[in-house]
C-alpha positions as a Markdown table, in Angstrom:
| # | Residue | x | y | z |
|---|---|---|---|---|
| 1 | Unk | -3.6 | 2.1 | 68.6 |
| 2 | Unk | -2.1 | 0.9 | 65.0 |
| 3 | Unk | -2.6 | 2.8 | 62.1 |
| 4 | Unk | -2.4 | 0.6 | 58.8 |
| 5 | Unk | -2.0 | 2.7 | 55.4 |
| 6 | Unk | -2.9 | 1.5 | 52.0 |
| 7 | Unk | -1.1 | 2.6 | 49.2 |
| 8 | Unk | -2.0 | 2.2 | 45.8 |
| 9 | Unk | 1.1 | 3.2 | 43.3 |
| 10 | Unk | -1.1 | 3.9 | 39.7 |
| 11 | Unk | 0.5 | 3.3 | 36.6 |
| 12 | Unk | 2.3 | 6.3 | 35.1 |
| 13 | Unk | 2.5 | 7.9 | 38.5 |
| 14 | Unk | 5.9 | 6.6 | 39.0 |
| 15 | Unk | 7.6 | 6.9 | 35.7 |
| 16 | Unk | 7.0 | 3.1 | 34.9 |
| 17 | Unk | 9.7 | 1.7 | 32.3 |
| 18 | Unk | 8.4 | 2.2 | 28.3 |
| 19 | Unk | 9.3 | -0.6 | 26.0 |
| 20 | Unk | 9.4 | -1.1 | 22.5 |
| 21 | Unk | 7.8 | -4.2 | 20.9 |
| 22 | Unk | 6.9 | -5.4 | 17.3 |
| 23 | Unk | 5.8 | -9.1 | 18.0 |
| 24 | Unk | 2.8 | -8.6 | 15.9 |
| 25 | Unk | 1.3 | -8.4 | 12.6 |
| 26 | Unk | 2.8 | -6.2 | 10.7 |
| 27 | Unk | 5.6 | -5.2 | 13.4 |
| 28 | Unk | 9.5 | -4.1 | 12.1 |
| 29 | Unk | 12.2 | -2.2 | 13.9 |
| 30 | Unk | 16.1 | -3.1 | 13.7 |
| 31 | Unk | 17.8 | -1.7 | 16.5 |
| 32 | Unk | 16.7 | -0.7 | 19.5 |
| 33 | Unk | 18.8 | 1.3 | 21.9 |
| 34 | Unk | 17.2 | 3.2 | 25.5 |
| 35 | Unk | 19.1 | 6.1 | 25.5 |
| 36 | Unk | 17.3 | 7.6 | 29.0 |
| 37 | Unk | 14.2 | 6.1 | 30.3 |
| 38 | Unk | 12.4 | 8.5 | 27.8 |
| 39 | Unk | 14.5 | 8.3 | 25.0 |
| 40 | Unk | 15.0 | 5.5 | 22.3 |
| 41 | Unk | 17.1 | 5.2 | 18.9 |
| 42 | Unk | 15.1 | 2.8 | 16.0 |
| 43 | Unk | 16.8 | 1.6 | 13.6 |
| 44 | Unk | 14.8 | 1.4 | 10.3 |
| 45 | Unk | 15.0 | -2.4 | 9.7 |
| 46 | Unk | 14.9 | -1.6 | 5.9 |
| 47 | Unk | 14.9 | -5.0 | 3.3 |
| 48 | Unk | 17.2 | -4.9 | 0.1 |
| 49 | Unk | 17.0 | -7.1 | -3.5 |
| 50 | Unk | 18.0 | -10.3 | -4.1 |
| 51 | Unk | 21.5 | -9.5 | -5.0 |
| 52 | Unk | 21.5 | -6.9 | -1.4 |
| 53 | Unk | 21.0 | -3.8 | -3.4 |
| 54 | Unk | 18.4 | -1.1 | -3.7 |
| 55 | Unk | 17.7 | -1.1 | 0.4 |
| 56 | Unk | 14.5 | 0.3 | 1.7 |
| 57 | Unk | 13.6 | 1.4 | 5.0 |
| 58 | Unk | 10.7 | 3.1 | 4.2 |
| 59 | Unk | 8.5 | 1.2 | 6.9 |
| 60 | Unk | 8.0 | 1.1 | 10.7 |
| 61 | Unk | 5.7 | 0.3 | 13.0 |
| 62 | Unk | 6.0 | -0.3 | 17.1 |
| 63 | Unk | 4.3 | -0.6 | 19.9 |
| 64 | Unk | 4.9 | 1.2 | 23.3 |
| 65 | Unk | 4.3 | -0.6 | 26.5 |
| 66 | Unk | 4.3 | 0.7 | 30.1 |
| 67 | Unk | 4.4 | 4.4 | 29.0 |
| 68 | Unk | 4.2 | 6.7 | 32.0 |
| 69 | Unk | 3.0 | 10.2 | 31.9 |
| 70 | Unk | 6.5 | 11.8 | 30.6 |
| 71 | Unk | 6.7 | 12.8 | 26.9 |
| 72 | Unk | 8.8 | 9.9 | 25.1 |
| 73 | Unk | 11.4 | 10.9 | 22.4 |
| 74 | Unk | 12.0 | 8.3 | 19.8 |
| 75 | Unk | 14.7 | 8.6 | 17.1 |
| 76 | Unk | 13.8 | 7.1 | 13.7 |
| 77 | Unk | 17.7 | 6.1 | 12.5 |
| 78 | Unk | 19.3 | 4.1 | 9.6 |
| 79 | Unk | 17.5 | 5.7 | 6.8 |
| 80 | Unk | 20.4 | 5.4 | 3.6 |
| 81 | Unk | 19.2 | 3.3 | 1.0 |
| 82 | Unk | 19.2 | 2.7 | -2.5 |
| 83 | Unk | 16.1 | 3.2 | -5.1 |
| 84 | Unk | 16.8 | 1.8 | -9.0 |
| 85 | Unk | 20.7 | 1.7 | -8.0 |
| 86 | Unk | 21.0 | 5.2 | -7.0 |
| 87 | Unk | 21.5 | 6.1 | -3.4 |
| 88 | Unk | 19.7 | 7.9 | -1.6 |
| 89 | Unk | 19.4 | 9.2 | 2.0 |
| 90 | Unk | 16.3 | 8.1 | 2.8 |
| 91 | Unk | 12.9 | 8.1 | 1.7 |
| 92 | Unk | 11.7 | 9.5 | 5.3 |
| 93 | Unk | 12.3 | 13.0 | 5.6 |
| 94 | Unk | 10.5 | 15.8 | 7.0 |
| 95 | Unk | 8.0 | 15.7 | 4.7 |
| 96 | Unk | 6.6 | 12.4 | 6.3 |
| 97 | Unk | 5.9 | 12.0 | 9.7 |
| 98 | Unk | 4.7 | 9.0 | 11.0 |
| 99 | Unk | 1.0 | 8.2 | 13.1 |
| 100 | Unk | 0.3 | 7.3 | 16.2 |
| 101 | Unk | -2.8 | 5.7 | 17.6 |
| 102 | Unk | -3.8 | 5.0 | 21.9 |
| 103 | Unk | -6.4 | 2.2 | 20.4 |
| 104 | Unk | -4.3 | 0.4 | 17.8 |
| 105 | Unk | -7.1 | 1.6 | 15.1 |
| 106 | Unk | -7.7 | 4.9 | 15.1 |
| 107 | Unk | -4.4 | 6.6 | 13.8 |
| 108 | Unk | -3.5 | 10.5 | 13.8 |
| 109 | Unk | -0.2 | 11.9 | 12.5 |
| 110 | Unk | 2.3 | 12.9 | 15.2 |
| 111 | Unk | 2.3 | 16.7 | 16.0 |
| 112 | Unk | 6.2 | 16.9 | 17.4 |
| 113 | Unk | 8.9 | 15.9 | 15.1 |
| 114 | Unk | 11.8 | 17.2 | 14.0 |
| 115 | Unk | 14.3 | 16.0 | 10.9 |
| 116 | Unk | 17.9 | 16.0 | 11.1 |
| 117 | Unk | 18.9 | 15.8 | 7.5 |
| 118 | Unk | 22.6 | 15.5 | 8.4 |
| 119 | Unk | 22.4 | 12.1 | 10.3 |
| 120 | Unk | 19.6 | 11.5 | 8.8 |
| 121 | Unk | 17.0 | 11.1 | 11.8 |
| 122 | Unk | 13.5 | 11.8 | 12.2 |
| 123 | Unk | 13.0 | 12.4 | 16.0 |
| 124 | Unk | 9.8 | 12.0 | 16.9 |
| 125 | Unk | 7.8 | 13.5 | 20.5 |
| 126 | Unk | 5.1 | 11.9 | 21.8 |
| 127 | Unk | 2.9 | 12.6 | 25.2 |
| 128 | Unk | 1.6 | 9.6 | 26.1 |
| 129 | Unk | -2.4 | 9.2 | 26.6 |
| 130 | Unk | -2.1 | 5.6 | 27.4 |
| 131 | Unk | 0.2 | 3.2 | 28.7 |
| 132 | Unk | 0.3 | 1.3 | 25.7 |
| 133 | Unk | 0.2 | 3.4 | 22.0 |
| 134 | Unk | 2.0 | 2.8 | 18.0 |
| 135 | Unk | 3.6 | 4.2 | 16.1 |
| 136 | Unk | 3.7 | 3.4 | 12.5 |
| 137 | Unk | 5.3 | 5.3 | 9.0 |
| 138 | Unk | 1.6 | 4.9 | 7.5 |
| 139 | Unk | -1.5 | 3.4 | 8.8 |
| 140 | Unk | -1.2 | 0.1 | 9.1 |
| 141 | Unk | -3.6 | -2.5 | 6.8 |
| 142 | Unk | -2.8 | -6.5 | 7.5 |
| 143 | Unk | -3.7 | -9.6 | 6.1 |
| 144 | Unk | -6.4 | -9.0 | 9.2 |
| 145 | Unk | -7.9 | -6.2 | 7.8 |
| 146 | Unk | -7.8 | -7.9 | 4.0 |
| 147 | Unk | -10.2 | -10.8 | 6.2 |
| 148 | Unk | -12.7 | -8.4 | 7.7 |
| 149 | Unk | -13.3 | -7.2 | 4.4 |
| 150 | Unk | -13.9 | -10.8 | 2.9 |
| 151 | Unk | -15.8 | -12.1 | 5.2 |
| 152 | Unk | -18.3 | -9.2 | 4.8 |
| 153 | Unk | -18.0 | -9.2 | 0.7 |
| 154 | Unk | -18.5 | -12.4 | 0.7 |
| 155 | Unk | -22.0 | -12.7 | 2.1 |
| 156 | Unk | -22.7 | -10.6 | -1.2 |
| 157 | Unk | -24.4 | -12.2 | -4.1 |
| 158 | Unk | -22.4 | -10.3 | -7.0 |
| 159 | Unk | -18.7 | -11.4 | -5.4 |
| 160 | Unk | -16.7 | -14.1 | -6.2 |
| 161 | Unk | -13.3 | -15.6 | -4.9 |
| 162 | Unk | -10.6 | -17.6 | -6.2 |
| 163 | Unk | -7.9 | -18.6 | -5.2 |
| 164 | Unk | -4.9 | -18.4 | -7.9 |
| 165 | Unk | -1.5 | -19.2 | -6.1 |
| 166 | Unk | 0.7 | -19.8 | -3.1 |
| 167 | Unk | 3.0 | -17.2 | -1.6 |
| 168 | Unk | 6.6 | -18.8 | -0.9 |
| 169 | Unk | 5.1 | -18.4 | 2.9 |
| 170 | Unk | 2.1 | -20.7 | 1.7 |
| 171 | Unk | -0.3 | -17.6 | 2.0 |
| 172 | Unk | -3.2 | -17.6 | -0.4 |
| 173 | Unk | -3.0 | -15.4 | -3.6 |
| 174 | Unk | -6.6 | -14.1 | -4.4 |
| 175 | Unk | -8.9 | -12.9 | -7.1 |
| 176 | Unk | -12.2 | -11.4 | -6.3 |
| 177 | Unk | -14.6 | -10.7 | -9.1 |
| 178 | Unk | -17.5 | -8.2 | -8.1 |
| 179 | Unk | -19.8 | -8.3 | -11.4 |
| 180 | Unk | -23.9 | -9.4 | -11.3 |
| 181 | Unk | -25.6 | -11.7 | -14.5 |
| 182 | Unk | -23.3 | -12.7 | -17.3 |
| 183 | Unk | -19.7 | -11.6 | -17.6 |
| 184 | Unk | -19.2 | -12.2 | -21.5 |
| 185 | Unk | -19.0 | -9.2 | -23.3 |
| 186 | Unk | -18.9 | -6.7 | -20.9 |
| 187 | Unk | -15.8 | -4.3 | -20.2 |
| 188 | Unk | -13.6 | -5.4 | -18.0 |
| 189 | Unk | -11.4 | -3.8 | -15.5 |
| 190 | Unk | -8.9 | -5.0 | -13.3 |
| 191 | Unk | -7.4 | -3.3 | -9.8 |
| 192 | Unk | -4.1 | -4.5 | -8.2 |
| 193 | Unk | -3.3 | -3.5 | -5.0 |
| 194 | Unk | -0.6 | -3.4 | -2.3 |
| 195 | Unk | 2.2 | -5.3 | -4.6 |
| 196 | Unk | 4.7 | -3.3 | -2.0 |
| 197 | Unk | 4.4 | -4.4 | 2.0 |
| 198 | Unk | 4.8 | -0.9 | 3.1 |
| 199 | Unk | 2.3 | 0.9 | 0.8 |
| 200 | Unk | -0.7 | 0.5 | 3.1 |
| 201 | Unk | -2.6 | 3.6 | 1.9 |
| 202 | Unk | -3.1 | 1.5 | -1.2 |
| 203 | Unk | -5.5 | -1.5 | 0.9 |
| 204 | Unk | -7.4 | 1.1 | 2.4 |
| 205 | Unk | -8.3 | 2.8 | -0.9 |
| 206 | Unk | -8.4 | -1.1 | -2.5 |
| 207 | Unk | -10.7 | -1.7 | 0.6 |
| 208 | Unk | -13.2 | 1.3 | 0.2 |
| 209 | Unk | -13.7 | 0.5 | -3.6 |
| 210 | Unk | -14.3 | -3.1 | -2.8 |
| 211 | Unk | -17.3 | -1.4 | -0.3 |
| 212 | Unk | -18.1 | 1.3 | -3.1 |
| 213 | Unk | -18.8 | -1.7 | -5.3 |
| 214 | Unk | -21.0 | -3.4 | -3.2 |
| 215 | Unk | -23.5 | -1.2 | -2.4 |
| 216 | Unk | -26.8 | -1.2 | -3.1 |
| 217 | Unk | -26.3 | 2.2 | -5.0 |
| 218 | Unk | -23.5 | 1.1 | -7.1 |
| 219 | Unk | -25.5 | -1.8 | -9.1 |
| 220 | Unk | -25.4 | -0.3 | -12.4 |
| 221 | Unk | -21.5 | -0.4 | -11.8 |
| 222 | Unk | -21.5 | -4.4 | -11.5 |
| 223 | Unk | -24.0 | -4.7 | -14.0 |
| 224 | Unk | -22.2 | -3.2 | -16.6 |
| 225 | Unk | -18.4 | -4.0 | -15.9 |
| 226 | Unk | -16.8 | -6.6 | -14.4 |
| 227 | Unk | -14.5 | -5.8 | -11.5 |
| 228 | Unk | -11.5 | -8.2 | -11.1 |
| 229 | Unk | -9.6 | -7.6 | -8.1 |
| 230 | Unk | -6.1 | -8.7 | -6.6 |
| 231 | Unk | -6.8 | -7.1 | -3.2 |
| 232 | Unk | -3.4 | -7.6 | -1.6 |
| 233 | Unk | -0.5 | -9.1 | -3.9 |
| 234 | Unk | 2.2 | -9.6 | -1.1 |
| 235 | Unk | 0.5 | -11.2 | 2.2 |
| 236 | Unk | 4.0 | -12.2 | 3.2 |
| 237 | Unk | 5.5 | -8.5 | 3.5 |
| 238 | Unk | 2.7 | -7.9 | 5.2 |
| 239 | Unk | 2.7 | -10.1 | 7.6 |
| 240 | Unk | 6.4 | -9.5 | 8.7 |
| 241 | Unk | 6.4 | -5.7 | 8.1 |
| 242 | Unk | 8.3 | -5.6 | 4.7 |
| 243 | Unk | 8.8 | -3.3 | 2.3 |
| 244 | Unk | 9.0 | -4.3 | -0.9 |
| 245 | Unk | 10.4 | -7.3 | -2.1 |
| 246 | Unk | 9.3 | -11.0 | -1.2 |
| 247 | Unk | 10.8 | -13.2 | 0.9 |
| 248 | Unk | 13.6 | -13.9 | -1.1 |
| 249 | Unk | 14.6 | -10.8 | -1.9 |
| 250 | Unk | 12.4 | -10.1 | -5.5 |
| 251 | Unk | 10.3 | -6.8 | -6.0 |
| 252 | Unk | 7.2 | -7.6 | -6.9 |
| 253 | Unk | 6.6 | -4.4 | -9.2 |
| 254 | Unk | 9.9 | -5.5 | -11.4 |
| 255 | Unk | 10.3 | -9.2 | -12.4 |
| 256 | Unk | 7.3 | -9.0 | -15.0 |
| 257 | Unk | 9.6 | -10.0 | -17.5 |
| 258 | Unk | 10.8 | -13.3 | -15.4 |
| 259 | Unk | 9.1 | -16.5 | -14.9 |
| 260 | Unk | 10.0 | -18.0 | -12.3 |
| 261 | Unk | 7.8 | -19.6 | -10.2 |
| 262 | Unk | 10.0 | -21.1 | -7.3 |
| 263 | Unk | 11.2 | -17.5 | -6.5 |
| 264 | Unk | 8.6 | -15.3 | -7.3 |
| 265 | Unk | 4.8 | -17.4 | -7.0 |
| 266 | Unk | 3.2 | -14.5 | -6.8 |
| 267 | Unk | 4.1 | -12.7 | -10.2 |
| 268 | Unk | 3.8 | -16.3 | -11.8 |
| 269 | Unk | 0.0 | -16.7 | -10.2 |
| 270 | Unk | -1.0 | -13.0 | -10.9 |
| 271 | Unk | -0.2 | -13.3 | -14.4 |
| 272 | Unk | -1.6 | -16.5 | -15.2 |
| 273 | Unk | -4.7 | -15.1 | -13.4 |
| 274 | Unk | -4.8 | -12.7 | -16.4 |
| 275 | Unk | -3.4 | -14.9 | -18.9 |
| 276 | Unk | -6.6 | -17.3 | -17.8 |
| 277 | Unk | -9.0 | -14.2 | -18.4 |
| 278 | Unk | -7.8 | -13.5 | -22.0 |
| 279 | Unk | -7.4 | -17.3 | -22.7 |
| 280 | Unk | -11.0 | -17.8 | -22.2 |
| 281 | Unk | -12.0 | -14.8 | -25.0 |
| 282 | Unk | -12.7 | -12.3 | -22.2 |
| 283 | Unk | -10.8 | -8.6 | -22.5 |
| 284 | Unk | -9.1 | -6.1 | -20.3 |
| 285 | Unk | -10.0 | -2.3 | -20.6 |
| 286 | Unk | -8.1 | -0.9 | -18.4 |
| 287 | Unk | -5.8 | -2.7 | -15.7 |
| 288 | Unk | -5.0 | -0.5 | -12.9 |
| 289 | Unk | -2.4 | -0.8 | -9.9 |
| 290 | Unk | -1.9 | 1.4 | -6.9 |
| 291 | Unk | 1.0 | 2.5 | -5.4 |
| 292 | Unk | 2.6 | 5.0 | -2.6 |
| 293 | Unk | 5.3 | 7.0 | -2.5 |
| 294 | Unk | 6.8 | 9.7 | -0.2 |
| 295 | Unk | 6.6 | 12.9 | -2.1 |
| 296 | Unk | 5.2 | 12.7 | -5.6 |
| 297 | Unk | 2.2 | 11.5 | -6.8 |
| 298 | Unk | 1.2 | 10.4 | -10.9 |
| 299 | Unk | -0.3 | 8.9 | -13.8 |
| 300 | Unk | 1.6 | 6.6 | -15.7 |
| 301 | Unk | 0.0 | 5.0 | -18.7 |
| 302 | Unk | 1.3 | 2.0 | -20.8 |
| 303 | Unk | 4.6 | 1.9 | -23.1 |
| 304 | Unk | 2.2 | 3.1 | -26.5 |
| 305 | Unk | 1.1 | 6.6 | -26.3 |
| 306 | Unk | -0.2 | 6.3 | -30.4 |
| 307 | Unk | -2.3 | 3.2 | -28.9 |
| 308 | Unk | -3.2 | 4.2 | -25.9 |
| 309 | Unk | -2.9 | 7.7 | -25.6 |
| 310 | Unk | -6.5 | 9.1 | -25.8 |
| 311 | Unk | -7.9 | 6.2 | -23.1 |
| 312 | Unk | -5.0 | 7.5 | -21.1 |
| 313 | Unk | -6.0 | 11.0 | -21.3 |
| 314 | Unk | -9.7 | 10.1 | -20.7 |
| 315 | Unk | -9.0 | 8.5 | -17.5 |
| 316 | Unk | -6.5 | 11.4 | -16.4 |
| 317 | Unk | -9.7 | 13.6 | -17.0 |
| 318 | Unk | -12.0 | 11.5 | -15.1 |
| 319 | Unk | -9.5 | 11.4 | -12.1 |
| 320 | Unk | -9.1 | 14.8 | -12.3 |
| 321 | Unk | -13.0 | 15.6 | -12.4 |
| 322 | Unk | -13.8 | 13.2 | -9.9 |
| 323 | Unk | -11.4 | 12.4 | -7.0 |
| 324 | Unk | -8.7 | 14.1 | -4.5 |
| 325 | Unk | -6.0 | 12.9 | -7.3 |
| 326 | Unk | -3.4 | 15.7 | -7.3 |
| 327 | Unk | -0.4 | 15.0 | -9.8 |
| 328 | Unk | 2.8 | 16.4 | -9.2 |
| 329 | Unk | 3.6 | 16.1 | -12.6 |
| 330 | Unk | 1.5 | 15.7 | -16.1 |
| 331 | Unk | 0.4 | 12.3 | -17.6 |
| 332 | Unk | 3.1 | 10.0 | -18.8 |
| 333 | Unk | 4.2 | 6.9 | -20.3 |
| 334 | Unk | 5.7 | 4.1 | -19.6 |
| 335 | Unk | 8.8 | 2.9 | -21.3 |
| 336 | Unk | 9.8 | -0.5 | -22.5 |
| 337 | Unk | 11.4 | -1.3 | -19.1 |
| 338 | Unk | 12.5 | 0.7 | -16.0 |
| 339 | Unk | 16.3 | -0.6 | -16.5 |
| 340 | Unk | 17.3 | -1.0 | -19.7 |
| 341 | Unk | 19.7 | -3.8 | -20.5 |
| 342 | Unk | 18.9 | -5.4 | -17.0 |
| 343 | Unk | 16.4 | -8.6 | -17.1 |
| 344 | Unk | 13.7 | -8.1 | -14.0 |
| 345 | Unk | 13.2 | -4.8 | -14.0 |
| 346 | Unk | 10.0 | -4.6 | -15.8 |
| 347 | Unk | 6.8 | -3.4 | -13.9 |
| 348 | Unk | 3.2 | -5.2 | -13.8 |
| 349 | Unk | 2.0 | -2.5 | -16.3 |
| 350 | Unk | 5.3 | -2.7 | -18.9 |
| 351 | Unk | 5.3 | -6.6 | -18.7 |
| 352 | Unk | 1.0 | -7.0 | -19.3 |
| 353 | Unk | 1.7 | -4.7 | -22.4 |
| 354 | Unk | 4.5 | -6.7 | -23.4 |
| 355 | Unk | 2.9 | -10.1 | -22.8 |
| 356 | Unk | -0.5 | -9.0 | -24.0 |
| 357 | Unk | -1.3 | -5.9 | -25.2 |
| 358 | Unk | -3.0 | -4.6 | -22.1 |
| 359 | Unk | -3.5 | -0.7 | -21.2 |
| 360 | Unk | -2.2 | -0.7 | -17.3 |
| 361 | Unk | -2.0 | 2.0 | -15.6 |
| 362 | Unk | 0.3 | 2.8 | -13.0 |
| 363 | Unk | -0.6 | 5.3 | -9.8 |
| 364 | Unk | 1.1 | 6.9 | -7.2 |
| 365 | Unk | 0.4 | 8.6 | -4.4 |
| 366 | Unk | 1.9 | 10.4 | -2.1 |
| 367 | Unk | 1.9 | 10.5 | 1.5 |
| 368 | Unk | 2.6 | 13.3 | 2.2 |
| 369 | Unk | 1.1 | 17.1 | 1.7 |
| 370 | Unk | -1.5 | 16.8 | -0.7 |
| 371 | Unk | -2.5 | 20.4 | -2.1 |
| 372 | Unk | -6.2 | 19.3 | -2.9 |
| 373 | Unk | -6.3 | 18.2 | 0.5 |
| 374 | Unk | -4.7 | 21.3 | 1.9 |
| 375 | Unk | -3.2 | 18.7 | 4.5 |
| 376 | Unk | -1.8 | 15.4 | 5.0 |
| 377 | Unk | -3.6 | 12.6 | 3.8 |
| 378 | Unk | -5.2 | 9.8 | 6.5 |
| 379 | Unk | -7.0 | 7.0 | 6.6 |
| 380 | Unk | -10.5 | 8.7 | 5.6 |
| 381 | Unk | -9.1 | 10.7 | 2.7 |
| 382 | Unk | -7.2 | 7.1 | 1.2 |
| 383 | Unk | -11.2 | 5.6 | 1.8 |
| 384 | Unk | -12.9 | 8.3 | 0.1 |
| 385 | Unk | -10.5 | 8.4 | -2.8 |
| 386 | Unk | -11.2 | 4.4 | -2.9 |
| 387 | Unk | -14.9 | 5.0 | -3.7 |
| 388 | Unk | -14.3 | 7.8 | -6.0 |
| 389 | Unk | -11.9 | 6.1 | -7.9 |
| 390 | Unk | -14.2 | 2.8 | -9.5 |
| 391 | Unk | -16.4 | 6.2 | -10.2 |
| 392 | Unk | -14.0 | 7.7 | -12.4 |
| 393 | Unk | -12.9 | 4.3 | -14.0 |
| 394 | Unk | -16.5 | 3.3 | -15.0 |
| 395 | Unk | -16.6 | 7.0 | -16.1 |
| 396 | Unk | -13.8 | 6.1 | -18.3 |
| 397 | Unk | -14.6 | 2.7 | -19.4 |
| 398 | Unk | -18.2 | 3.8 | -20.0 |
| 399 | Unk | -17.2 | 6.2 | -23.1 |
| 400 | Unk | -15.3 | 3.6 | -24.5 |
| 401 | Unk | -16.9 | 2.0 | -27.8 |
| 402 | Unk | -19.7 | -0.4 | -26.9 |
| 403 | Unk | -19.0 | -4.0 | -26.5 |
| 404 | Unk | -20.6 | -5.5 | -29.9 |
């Protein structure tokens, strides 16, 4: 008599060979070396200027294939960069460890790191709970995401799109305007988001004040103000996991003293946008754009504290009283220009204020500890700050004079 066995080998069971991939949306690594079977070294790919200064490598994001039941190390290399001219070793430290998500949406930070300030390095540990997981520096928001949100906003009688410009990829540059009945004469506020690639957390809060906006309970908000929204200023980044300049080498949060509309089409379309606004007798009450950063996290009003000054402190009040904000140092202002004596180094807020007169107001925040949190900040807490924050800006606007 014959005996025939059948043997099923399971994935994972025998220590099935992990890869590293970033063909997708969003994706960057630079090198990638297998140390073991269960060890790799990433370089942070990391993107520098126009003239190859002021790298950043502030962004990753991979995904893990084939991932058998051992823990994986991954080491997080190539960190030196340059901010402003002025080197640096690295804007991930151990203050910032990255997330990880089994269903490529729902991300948690990883547990098991470890930072080697010397190399520099951030080593990373992860046990596998599936055979494919990412890893990212923040939670991850595409161009995908952006059109999720659109397509639900715009079934929505009080929204409106246009489109203002061309990326130098040929994406579309849009405005939405969230307002109901007449928009002459009301205050006016406009909210810029994600002008940097790798500051995600800034499109989720952008994308829960979009959906604060348009609820049913928020009505009185669109009937007395009218929202004017850049949702996400640098599709391009986006899409191929950038960090902060476009694709020819130009930040996008400096050059608002440039035009120049065959390098930088996005400035150029952004500020003809609100050039268009003011042209046709309408005003701006407050302009407001959202950043990240690693470890601090502020207020920074326009260059005219005698002008400004009092709005500024109203809205730092109205933050304070009514979202997680938690400033890690006290309300300040702008100056003329970030780099004085250099031309392109002017942000959206110190080049709106030059051009027009316009109070913008500058945010960061931080990914990492956040001491009203009493933890690290994830995609919930960026969400809820998103619909508390077009609370405390109506707050604001609201107890400014009335339109006449």
């Amino acid at each position: 008599m014959k005996y025939f066995f059948l043997v099923t080998f399971l994935p994972g069971l025998l220590g099935a060979a992990a890869s590293i991939h970033t063909d997708f949306e969003g994706g960057a690594l630079g090198r990638i070396e297998k140390v073991s079977p269960t060890h790799f070294r990433l370089g942070a790919r990391g993107e520098s200027d126009q003239d190859g200064r002021n790298r950043q490598a502030n962004w990753y994001y991979f995904r893990v294939d084939g991932a058998g039941r051992d823990e994986l190390t991954f080491d997080i290399v190539d960190l030196p960069g340059e901010y402003n001219y002025k080197p640096n070793r690295g804007a991930i430290t151990k203050d910032t460890p990255p997330f990880v998500s089994f269903d490529g949406t729902t991300w948690r930070h990883v547990s098991q790191f470890e930072y080697d300030a010397g190399e520099p390095r951030m080593r990373l540990r992860i046990m596998p709970h599936e055979g494919t997981f990412w890893v990212a520096h923040t939670p991850p928001y595409t161009n995908s995401n952006l059109e999720a949100l659109r397509s639900q906003a715009a079934r929505h009688r009080d929204f409106r799109e246009e489109k203002i410009g061309k990326t130098l990829g040929k994406r579309n540059l849009v405005l939405w305007t969230i307002t109901s009945g007449v928009p002459e004469k009301k205050p006016a506020v406009w909210l810029m988001f994600r002008q940097h690639s790798w500051e995600s957390g800034s499109s989720w809060v952008g994308d829960a004040a979009v959906r604060e906006l348009l609820q049913d309970e928020s009505k009185e908000l669109r009937e007395k103000i009218v929202w004017k929204i850049l949702p996400l200023c640098d599709p391009d980044g986006v899409a191929r996991g950038g960090v902060r300049f476009n694709a020819k080498g130009f930040d996008l949060n400096r050059n608002w003293d440039v035009n120049d509309a065959g390098n930088m089409p996005e400035i150029t379309a952004q500020r003809a946008a609100v050039k268009q606004w003011l042209d046709a007798g309408n005003r701006v009450d407050l302009f407001f754009s959202l950043h990240n950063t690693e470890t601090a996290e502020y207020l920074e009003g326009p260059p005219d504290k005698a002008k400004f000054g009092v709005l500024a402190a109203r809205f730092a009040k109205a933050l304070e009283d009514y979202t997680t904000f938690a400033p890690t140092r006290p309300l300040s202002f702008a100056a003329e220009t970030t780099t004085e004596g250099m031309k392109g180094r002017m942000t959206v807020i110190q080049g709106l204020y030059r051009d027009f007169g316009i109070p913008g107001f500058l945010m960061e925040q931080r990914i990492s500890y956040n001491d009203r949190l009493g933890r690290l900040p994830e995609v919930a807490d960026r969400q809820k700050f998103g619909s508390e924050l077009v609370r405390a800006i109506a707050a604001t606007v609201a107890a400014l004079p009335p339109v006449q």
